[in-house]
KOLVEXMAR-459293 format. One record per atom (N, C-alpha, C, O): residue number from 0; residue in one letter; chain; atom name; x, y, z. Coordinates in steps of 0.001 Angstrom, whole numbers, plus 500000, padded with zeros to 6 digits. Layout:
<nodes>
  num  residu  chaine  atome      c1      c2      c3
  NUM       a       A     CA       X       Y       Z
...
</nodes>
This chain:
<nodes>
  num  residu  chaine  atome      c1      c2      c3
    0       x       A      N  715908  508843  245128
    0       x       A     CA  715424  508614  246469
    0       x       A      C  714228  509523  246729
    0       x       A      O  714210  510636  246203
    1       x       A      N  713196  509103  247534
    1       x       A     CA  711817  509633  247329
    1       x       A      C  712008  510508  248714
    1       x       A      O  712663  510032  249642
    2       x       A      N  711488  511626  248791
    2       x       A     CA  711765  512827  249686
    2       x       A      C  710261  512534  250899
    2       x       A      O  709072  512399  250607
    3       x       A      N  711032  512514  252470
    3       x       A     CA  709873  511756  253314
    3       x       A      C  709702  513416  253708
    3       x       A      O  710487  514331  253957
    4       x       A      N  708064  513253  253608
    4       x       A     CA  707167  514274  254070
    4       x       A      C  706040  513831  255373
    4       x       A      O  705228  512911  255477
    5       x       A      N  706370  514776  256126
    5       x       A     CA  705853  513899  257654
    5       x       A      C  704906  515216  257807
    5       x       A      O  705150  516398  257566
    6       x       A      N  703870  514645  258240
    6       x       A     CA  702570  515270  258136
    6       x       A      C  702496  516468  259516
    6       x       A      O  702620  516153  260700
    7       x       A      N  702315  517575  259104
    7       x       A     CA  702127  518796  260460
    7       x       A      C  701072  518066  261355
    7       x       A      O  699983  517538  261127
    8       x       A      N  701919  518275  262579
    8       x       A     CA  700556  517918  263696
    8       x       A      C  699449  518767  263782
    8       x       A      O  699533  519959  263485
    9       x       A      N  698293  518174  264214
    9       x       A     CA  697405  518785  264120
    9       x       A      C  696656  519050  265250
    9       x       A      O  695464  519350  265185
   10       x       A      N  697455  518932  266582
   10       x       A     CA  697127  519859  267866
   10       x       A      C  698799  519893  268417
   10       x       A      O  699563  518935  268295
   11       x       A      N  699096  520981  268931
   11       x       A     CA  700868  521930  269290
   11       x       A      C  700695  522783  269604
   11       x       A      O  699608  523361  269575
   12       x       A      N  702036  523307  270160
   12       x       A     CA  701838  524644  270720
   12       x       A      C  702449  525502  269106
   12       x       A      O  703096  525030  268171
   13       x       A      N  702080  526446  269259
   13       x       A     CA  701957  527451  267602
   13       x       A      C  703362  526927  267800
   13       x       A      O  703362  525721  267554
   14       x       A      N  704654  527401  268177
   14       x       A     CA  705830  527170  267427
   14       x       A      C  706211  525630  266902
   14       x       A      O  706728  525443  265800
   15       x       A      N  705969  524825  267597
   15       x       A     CA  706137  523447  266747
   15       x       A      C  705024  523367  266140
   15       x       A      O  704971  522268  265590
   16       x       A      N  704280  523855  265991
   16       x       A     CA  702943  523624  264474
   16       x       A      C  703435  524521  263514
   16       x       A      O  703079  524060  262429
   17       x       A      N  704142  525685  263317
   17       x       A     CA  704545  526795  262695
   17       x       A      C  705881  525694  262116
   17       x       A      O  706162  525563  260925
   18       x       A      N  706445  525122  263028
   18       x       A     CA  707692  524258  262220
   18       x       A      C  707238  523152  261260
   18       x       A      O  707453  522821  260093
   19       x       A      N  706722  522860  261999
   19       x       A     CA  705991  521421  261273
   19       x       A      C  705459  521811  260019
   19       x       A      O  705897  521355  258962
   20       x       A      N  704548  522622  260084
   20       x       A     CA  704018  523432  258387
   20       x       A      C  705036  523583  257720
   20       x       A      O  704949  523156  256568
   21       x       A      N  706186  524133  258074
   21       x       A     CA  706908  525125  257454
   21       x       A      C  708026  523577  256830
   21       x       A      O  708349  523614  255643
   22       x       A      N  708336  522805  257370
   22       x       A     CA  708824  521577  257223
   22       x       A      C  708155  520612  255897
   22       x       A      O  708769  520055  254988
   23       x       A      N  707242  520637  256064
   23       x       A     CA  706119  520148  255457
   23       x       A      C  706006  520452  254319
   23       x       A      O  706135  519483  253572
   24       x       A      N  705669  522116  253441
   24       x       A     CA  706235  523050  252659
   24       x       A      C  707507  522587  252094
   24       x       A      O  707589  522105  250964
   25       x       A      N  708658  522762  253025
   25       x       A     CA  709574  522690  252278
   25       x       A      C  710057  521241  251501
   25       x       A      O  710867  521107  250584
   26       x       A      N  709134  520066  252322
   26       x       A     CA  709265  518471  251450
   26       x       A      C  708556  518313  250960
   26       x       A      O  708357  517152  250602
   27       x       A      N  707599  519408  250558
   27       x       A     CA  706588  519318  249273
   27       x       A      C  707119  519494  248123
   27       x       A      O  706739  518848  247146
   28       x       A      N  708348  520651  248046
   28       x       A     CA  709319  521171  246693
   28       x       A      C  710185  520324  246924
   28       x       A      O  710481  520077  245755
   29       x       A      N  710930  519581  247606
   29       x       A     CA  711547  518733  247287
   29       x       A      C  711013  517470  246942
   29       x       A      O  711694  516667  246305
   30       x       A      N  709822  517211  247314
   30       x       A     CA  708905  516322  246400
   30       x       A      C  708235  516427  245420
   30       x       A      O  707430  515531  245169
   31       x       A      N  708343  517409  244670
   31       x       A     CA  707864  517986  243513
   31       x       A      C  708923  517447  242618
   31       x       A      O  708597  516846  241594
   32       x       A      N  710780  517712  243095
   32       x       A     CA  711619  517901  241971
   32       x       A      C  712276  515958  242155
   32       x       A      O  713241  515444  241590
   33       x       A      N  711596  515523  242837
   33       x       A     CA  712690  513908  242914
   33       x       A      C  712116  512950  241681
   33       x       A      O  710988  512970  241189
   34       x       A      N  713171  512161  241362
   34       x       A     CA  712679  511845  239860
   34       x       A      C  713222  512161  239123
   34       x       A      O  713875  511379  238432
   35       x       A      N  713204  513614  238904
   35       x       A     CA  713348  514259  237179
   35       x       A      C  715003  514236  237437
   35       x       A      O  715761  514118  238400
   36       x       A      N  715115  514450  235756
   36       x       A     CA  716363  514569  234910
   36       x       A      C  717232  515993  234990
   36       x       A      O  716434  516858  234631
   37       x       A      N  717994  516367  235176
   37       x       A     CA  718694  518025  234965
   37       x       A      C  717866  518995  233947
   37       x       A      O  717417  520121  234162
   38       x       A      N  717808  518179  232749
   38       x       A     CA  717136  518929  231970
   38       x       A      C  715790  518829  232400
   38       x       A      O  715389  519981  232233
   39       x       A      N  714736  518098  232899
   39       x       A     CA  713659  517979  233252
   39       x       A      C  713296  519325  234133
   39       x       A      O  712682  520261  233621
   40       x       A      N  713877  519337  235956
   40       x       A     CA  714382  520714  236515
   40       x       A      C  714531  521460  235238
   40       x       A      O  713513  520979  234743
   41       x       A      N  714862  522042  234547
   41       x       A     CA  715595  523086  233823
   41       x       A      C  714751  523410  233220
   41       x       A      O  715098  524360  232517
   42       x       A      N  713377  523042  233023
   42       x       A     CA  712309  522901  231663
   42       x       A      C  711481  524101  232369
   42       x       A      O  711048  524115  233522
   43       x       A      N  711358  525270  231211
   43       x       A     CA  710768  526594  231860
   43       x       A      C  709234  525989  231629
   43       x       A      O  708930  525038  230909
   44       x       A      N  708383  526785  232419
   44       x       A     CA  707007  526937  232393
   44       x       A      C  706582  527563  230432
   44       x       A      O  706525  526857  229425
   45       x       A      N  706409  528772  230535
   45       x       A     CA  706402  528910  229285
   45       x       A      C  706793  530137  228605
   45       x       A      O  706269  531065  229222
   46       x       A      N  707499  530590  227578
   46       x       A     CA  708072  531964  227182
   46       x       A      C  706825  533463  228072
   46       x       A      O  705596  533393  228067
   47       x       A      N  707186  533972  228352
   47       x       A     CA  708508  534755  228930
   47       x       A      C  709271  534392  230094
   47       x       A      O  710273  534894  230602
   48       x       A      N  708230  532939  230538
   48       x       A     CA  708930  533451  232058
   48       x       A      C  710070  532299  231878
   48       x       A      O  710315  531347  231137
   49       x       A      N  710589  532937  232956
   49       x       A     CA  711905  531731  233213
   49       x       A      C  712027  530754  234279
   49       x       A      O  713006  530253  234833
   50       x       A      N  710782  530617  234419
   50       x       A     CA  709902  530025  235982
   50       x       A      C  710491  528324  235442
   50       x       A      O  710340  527825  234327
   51       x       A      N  711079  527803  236482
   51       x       A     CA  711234  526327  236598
   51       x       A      C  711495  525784  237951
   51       x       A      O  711756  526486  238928
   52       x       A      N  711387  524189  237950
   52       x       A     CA  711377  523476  239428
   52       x       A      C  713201  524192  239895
   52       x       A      O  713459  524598  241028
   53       x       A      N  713834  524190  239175
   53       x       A     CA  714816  524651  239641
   53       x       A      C  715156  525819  240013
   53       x       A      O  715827  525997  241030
   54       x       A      N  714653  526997  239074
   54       x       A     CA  714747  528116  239705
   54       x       A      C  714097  528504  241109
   54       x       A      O  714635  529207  241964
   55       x       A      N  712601  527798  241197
   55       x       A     CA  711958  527851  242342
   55       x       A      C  712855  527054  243543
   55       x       A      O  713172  527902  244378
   56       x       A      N  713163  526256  243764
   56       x       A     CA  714961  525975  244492
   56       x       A      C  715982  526682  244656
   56       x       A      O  716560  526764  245740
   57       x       A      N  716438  527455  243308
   57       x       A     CA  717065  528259  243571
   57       x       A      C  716413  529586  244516
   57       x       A      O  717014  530224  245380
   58       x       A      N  715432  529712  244192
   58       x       A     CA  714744  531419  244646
   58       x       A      C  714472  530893  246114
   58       x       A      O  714865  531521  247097
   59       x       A      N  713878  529879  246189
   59       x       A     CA  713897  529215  247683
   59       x       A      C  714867  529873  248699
   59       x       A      O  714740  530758  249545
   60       x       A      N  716158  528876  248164
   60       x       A     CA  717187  529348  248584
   60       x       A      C  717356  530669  249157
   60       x       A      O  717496  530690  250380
   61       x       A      N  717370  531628  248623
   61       x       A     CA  717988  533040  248454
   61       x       A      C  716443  533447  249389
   61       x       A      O  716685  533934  250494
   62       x       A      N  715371  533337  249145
   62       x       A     CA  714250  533474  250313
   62       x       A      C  714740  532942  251897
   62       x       A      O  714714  533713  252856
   63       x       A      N  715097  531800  251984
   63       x       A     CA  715240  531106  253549
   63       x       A      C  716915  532389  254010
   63       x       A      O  717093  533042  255038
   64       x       A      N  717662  532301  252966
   64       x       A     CA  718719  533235  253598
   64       x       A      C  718147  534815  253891
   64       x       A      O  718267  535598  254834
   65       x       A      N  717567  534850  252776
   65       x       A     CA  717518  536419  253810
   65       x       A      C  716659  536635  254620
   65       x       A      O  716755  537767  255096
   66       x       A      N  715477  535781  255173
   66       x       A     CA  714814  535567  255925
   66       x       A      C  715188  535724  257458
   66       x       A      O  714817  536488  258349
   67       x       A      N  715887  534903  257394
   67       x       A     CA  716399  533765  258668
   67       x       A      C  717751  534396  259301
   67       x       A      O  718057  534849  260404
   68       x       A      N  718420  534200  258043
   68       x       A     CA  720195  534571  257937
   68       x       A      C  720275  536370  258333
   68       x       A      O  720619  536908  259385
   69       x       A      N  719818  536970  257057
   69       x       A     CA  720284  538058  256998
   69       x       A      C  718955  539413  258272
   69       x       A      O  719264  540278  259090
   70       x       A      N  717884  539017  257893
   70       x       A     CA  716936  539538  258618
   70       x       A      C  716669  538604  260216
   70       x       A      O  716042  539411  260901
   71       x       A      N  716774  537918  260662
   71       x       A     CA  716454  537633  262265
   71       x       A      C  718067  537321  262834
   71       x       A      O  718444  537739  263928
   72       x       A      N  718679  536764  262188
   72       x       A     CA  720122  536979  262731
   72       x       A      C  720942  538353  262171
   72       x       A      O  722159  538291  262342
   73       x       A      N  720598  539188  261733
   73       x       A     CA  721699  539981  261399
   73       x       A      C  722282  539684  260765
   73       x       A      O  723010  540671  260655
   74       x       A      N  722784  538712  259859
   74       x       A     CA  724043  538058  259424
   74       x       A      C  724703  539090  258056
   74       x       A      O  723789  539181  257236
   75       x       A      N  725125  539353  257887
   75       x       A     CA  725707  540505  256638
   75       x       A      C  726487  539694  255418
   75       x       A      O  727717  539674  255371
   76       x       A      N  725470  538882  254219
   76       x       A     CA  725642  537950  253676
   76       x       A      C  724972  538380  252578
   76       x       A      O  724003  539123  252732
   77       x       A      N  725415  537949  251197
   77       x       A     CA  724769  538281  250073
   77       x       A      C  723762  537174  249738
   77       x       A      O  723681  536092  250320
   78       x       A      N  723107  537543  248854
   78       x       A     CA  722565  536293  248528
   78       x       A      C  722994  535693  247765
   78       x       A      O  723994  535976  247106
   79       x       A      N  722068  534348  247651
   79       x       A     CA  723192  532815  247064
   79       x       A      C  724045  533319  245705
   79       x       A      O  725242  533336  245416
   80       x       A      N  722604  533786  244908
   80       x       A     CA  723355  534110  243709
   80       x       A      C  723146  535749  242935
   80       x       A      O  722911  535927  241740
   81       x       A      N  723238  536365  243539
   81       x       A     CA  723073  538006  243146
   81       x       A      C  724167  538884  244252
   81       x       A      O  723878  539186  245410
   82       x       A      N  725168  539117  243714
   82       x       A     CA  725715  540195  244719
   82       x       A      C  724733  541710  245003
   82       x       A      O  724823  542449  245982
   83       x       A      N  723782  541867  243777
   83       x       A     CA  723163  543037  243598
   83       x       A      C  721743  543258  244620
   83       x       A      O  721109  544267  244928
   84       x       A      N  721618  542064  244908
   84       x       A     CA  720551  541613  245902
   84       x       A      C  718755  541317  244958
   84       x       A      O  717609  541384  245403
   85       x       A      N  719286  540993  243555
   85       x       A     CA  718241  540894  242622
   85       x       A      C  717754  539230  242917
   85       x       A      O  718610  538396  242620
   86       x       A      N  716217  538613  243577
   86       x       A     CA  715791  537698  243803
   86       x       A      C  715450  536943  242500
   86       x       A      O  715486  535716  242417
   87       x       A      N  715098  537815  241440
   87       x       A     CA  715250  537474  240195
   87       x       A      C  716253  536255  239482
   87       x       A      O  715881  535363  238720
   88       x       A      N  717505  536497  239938
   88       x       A     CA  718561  536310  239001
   88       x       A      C  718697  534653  239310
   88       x       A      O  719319  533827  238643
   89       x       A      N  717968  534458  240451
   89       x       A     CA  717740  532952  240974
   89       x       A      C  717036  532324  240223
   89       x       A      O  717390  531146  240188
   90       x       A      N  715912  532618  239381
   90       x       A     CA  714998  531654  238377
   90       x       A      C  715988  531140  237301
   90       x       A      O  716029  529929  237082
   91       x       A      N  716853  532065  236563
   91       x       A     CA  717623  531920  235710
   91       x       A      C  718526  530498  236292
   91       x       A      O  719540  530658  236971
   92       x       A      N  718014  529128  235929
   92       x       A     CA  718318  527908  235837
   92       x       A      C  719467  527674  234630
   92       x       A      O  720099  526623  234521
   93       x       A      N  719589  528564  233952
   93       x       A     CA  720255  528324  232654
   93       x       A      C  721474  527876  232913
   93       x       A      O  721942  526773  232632
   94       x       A      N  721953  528733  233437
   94       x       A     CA  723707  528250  234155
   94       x       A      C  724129  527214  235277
   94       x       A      O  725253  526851  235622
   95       x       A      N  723064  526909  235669
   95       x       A     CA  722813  526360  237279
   95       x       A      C  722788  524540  237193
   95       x       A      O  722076  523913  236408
   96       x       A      N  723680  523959  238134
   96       x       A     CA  723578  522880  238239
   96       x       A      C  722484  522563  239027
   96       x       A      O  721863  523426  239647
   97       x       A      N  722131  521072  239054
   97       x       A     CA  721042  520517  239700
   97       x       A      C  721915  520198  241384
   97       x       A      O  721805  521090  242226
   98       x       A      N  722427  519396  241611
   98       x       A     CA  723431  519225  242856
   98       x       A      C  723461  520677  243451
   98       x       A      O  722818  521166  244379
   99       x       A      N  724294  521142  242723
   99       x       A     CA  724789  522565  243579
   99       x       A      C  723473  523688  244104
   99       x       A      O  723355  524539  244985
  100       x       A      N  722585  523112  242978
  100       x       A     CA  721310  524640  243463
  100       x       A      C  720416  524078  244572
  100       x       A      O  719801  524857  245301
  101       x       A      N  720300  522400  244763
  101       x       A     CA  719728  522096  245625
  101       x       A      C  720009  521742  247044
  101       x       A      O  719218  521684  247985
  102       x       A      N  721650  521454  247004
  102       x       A     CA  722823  521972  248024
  102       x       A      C  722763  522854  248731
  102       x       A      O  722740  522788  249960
  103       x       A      N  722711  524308  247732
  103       x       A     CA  722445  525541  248467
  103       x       A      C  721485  525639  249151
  103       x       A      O  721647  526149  250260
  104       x       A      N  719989  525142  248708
  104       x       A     CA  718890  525358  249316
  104       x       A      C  718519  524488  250560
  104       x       A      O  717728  524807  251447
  105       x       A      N  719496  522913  250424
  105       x       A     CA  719144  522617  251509
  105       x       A      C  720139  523164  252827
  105       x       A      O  719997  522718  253966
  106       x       A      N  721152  524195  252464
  106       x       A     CA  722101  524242  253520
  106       x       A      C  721468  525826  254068
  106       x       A      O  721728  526212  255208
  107       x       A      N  720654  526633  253154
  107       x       A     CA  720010  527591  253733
  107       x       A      C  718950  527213  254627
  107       x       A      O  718772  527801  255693
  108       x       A      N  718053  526001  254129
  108       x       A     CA  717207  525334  255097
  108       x       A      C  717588  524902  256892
  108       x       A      O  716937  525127  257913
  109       x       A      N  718715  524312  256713
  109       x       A     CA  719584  523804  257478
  109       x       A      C  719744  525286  258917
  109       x       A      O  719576  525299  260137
  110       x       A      N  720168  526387  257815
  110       x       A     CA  720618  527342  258757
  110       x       A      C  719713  528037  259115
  110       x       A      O  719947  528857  260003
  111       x       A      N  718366  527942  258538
  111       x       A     CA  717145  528526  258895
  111       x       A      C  716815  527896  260448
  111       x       A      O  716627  528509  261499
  112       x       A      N  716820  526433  260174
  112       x       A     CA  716069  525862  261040
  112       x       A      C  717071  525966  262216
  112       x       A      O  716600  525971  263353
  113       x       A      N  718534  526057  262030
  113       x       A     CA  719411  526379  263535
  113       x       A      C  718637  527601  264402
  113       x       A      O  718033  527584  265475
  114       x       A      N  718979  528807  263305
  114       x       A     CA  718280  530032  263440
  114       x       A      C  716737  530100  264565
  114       x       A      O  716592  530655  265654
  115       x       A      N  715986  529466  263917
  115       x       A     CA  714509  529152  264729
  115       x       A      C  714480  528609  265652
  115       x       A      O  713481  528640  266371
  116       x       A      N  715847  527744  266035
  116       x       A     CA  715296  526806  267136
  116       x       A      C  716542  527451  267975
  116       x       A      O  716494  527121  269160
  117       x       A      N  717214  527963  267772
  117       x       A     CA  718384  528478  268913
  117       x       A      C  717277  530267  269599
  117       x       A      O  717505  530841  270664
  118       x       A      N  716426  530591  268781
  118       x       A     CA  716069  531806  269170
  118       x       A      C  714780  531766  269904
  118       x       A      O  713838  531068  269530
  119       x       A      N  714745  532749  271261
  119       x       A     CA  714047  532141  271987
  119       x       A      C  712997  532318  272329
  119       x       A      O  712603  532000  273451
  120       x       A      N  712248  532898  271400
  120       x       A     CA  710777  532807  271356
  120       x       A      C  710643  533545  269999
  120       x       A      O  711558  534080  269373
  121       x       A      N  708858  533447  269541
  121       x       A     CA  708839  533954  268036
  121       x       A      C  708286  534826  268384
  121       x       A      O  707102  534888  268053
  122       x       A      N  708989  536155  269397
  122       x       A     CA  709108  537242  269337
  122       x       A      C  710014  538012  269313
  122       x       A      O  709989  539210  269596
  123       x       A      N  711429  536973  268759
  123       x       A     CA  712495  537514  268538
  123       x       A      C  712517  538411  267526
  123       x       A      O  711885  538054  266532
  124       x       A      N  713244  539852  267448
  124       x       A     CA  713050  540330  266003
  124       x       A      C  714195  541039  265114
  124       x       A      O  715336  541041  265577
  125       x       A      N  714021  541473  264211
  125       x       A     CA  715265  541350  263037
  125       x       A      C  714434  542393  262526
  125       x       A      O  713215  542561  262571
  126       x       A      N  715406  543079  262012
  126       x       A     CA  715129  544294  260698
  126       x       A      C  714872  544130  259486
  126       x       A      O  715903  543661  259004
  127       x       A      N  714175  544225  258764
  127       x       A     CA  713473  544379  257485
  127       x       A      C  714155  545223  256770
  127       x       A      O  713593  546315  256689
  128       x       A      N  715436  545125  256057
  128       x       A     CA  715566  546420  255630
  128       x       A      C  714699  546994  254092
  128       x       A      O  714594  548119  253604
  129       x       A      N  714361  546115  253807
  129       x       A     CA  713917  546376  252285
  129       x       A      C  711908  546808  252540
  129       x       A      O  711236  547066  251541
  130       x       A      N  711209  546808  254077
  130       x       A     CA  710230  547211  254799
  130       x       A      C  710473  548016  255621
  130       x       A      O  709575  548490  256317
  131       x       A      N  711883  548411  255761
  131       x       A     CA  712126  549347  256772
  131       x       A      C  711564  549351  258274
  131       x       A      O  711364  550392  258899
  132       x       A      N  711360  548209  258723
  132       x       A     CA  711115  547918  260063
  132       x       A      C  711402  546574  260660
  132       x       A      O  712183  545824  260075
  133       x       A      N  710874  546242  261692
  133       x       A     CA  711336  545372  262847
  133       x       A      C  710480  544209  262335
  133       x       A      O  709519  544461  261608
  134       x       A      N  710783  542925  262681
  134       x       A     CA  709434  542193  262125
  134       x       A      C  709699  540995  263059
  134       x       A      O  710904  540834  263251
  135       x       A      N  709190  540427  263465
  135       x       A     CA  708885  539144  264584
  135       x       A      C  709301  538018  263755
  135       x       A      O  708988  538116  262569
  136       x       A      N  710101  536698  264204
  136       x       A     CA  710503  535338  263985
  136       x       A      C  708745  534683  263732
  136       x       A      O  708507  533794  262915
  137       x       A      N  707931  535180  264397
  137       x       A     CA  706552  534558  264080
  137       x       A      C  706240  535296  262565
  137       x       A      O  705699  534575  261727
  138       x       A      N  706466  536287  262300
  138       x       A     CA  706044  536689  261232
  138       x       A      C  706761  536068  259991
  138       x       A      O  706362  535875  258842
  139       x       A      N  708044  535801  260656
  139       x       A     CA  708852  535368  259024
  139       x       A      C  708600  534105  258699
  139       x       A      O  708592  533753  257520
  140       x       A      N  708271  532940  260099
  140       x       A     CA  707799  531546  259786
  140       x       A      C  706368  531863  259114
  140       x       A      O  706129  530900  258386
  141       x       A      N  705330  532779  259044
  141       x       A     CA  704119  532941  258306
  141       x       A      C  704520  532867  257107
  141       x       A      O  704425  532037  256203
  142       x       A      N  705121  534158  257278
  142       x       A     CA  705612  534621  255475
  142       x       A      C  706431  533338  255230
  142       x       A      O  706045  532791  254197
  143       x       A      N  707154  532862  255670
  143       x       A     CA  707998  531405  254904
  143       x       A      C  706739  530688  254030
  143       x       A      O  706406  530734  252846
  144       x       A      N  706232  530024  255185
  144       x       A     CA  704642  529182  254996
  144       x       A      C  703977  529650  253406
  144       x       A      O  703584  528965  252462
  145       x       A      N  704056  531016  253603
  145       x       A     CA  702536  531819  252522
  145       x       A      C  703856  531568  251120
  145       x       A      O  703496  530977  250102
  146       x       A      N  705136  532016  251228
  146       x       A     CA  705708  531645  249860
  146       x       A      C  706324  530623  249440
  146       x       A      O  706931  530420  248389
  147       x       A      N  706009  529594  250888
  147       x       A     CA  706511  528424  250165
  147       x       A      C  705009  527570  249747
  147       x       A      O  705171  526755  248839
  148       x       A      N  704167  527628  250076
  148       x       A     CA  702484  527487  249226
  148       x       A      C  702205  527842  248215
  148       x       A      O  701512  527167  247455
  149       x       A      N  702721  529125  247900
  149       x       A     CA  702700  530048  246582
  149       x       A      C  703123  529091  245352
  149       x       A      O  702444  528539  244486
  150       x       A      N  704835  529115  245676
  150       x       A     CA  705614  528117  244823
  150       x       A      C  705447  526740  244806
  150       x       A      O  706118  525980  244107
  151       x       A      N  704536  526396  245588
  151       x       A     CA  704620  525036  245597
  151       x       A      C  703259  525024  244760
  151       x       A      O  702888  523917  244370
  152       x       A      N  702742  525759  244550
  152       x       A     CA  701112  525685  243648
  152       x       A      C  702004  526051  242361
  152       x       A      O  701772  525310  241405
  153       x       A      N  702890  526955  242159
  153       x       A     CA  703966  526944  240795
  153       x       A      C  704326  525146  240478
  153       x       A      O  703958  524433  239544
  154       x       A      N  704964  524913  241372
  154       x       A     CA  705727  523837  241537
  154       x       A      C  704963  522567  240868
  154       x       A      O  705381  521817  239987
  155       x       A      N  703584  522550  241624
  155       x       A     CA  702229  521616  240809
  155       x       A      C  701967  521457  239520
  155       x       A      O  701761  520377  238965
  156       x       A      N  701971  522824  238883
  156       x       A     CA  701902  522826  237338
  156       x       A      C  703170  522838  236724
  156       x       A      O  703129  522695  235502
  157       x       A      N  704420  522984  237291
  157       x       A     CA  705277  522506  236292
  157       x       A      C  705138  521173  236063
  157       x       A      O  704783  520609  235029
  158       x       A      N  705550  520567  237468
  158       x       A     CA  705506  518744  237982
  158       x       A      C  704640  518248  236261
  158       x       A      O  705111  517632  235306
  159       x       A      N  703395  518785  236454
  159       x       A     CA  702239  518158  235633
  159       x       A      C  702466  518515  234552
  159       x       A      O  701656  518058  233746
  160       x       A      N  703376  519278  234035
  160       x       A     CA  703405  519584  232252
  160       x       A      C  704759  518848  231951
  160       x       A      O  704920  518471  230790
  161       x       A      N  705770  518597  232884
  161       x       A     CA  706919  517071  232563
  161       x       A      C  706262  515966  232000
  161       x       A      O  706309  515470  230874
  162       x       A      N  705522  515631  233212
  162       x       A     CA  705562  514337  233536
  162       x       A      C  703813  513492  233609
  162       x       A      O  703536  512316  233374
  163       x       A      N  702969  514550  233992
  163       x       A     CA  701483  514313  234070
  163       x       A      C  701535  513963  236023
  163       x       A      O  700544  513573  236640
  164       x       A      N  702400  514128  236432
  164       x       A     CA  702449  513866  237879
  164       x       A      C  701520  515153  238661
  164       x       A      O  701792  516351  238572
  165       x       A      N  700237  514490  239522
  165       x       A     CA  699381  515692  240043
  165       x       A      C  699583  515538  241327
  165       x       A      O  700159  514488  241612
  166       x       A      N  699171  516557  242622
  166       x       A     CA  698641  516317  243341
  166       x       A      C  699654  515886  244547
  166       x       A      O  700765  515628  244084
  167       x       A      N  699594  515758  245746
  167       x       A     CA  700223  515779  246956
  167       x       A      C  701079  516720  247078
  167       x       A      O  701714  516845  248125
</nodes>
């Protein structure tokens, strides 16, 4: 099933344009990975790294939770898959189902977006503990935006060394 990507408006008030991007982003990686095979997902970029469409799902994941979850709600939650709090251990696709890693990521999505829209302005703020400070709901929808662009320019050149698939 082909993943619907609905285009950011392009006049809003910043918080529904900040969603809309950030929406947008996130059905870009899920339009990156629709199609492929388990093993396809699973197919690293190239020795050393352990960079794949799946791990970037997985790391997704474990990004929107501590974002959202653990930093603007408080929530006192490990991440998806590291009790140690290593963001790392998420690329490692090796062990990882396709269902379950993209499950996780869409149910962190899910709780992101409760998160954003129950809180009542994006000057709500949450502790940073790993920055050691306070940081604004506007700042974390930026930072969402800037690393889900990042990975999704990852995401481009895997797509294209599967399959020859470029572009959107």
């Amino acid at each position: 099933m082909a993943t619907e990507r609905i285009p950011p408006p392009v006049i809003a008030e910043e918080r529904e344009m900040l969603r809309g991007f950030l929406d947008y982003q996130r059905a870009t990686l899920a339009m990156k990975c629709d199609g492929l095979s388990e093993e396809e997902l699973r197919r690293r970029s190239m020795p050393p790294s352990t960079l794949s469409l799946m791990g970037l799902v997985r790391h997704m994941a474990e990004v929107e939770r501590a974002w959202f979850r653990r930093v603007i709600n408080g929530e006192d939650v490990p991440l998806v898959w590291s009790d140690e709090g290593d963001y790392q251990v998420a690329y490692d696709a090796s062990a990882a189902g396709w269902p379950e890693s993209f499950a996780a990521w869409q149910d962190e999505v899910e709780h992101a977006r409760r998160i954003e829209k129950e809180a009542a302005s994006l000057e709500v703020t949450g502790h940073q503990v790993r920055w050691g400070q306070d940081v604004s709901l506007r700042l974390v929808m930026l930072h969402m935006l800037h690393e889900y662009a990042r990975h999704n320019g990852h995401a481009d050149f895997l797509r294209e060394g599967i399959d020859g698939t470029v572009g959107a």
